[in-house]
N, C-alpha and C positions, 0 to 999 in steps of 0.2 A: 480590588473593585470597591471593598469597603471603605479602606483608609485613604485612597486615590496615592498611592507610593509605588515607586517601583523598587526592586530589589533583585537586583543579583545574583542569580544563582549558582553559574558555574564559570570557570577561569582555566580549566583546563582542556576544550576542546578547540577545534582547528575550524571545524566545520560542522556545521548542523544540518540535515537534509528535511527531518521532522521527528514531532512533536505530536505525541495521543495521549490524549490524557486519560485514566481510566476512573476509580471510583471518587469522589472528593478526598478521601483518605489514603488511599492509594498511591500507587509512583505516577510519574508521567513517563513514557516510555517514552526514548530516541532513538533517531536511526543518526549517526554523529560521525567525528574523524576525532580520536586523541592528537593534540601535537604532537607535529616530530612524527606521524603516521601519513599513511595513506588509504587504510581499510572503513569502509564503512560497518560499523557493528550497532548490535544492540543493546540497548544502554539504559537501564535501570532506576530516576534518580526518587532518592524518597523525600519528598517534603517536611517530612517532623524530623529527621538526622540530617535533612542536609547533604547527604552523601550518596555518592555515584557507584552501582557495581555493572560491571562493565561484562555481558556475556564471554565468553572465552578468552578473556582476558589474559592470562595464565600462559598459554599457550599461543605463539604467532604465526597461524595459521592465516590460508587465505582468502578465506570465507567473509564474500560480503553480503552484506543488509541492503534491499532495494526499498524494499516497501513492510509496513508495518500494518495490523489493525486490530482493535479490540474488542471483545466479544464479551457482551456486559453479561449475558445471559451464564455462559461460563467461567467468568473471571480469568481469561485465558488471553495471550497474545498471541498472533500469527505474526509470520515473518516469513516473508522471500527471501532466498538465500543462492547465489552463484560463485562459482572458484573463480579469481579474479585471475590466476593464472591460466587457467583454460579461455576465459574472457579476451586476455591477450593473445594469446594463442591465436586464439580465430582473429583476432584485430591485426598482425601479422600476417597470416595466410590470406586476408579480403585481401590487403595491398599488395602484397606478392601477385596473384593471381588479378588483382581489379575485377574481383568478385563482390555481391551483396556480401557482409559477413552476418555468419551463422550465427546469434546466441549460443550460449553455453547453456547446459544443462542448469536451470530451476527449479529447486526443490521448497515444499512449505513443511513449515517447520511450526510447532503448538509451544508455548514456554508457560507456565501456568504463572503467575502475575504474583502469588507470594511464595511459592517452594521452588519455584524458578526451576521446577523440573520440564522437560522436555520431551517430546514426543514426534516423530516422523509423520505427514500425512498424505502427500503424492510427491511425486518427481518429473517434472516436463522436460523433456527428452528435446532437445534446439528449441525450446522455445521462449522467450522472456515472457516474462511477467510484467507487466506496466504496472500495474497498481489491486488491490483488492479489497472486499471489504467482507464482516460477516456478522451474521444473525442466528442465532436459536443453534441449530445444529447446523449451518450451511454457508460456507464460502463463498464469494462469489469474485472470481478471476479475472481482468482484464489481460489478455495474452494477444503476442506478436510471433509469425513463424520467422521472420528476417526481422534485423535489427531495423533497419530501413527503409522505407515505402512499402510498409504494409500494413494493410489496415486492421483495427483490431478486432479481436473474438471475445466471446464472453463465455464463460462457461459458472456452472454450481457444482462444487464439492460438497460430498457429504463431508463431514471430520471424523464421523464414527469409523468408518470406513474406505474413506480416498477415492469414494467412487465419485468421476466427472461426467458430467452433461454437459453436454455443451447447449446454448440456446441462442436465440435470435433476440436481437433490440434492436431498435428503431435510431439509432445513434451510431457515431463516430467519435467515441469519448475515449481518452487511453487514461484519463486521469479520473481523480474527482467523480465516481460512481461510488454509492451508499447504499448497501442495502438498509431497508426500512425495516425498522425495530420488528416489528412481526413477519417479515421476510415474506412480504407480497408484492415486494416493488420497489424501485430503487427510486432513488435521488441524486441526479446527475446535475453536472455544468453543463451546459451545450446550446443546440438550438432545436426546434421540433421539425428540424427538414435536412435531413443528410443535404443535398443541394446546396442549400446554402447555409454552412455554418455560422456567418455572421447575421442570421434574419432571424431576430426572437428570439438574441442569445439571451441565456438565464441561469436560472436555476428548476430544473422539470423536476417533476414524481413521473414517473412512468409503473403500470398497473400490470403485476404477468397476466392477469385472468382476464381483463378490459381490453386490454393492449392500448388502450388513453392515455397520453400524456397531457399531463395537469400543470404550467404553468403556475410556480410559486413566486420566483422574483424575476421580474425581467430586466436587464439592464435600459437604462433611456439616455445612461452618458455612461464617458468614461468606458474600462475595460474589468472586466472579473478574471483575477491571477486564477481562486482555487477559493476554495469552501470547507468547512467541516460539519458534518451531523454529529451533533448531542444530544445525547438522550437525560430525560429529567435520572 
């Protein structure tokens, strides 16, 4: 941003899904593909070495990474995690049968950002995870019970404990939801009218305690892919 350059930083991956950045000194986590792979994992890279460590790397198991988030309050990373073999499995059995197919089993998983130890938090039983975000001590889930035409749920995890709530928004967002640094309300892509999703698309604050939705960017052209919340 300073020097207005760009630079390079990695050569060895396939694919990249994303990108969290977490303290200025810190790594940037990824959710990636090694060449020559097809697992998506979690991926460690440190800006002052340069260098990549690659979660379970060691070992070729077949555990993928859907979704990632950082949690500045704890210096901690979450990660969605499914068996890509049980994943096929049901991708198989929908066509056999020409059924919806099931998700696989999603479990969240805590990686602490410099001892990169690890810790279990819930496990969702057929349900996918679309995306998640978190604040202070609280998760917050974007979940689907079928892989397809179904709309999404929102729920709060505690982390101390794995205990879920589930709650009501006023949205149809399976991506792109933030919880707000003090965890009173999130920050969504969407529009402020389930009905019609293209009317007032933007960027919202939505208030649990208000139930107001606060209008930050509206789009007036163009389309919005996706967003990030940064905290100073």
């Amino acid at each position: 941003m300073n020097t207005k350059k760009n630079e390079q930083l990695t050569d060895n991956l396939f694919a990249i899904n994303d990108i969290v950045p977490t303290t200025p000194d810190g790594p940037l986590v990824l959710v990636a593909v090694k060449k020559g792979e097809r697992i998506l994992k979690t991926m460690f890279y440190n800006k002052a070495t340069r260098t990549m460590q690659i979660m379970h790397d060691e070992n070729q198991d077949d555990t993928t990474t859907w979704s990632i988030t950082y949690n500045p309050a704890k210096k901690t990373i979450y990660s969605s995690q499914y068996s890509d073999k049980e994943h096929e499995k049901q991708r198989i059995l929908s066509n056999r049968t020409q059924t919806i197919m099931a998700p696989p089993d999603n479990k969240v998983t805590e990686i602490n950002s410099v001892t990169k130890q690890e810790r279990s938090i819930i496990t969702l039983k057929k349900e996918k995870i679309s995306s998640m975000s978190s604040s202070n001590d609280k998760l917050l889930l974007v979940t689907t019970n079928l892989t397809n035409h179904s709309k999404p749920e929102y729920s709060l995890v505690d982390i101390a404990t794995g205990k879920r709530t589930k709650i009501k928004l006023p949205i149809l967002t399976r991506q792109f939801v933030y919880m707000s640094p003090d965890g009173k309300g999130v920050y969504y892509l969407g529009s402020a009218s389930e009905k019609n999703e293209e009317e007032g698309r933007g960027v919202y604050y939505y208030d649990f305690t208000s139930k107001i939705q606060t209008p930050i960017f509206i789009q007036e052209e163009g389309f919005i892919n996706n967003f990030m919340l940064l905290n100073k």
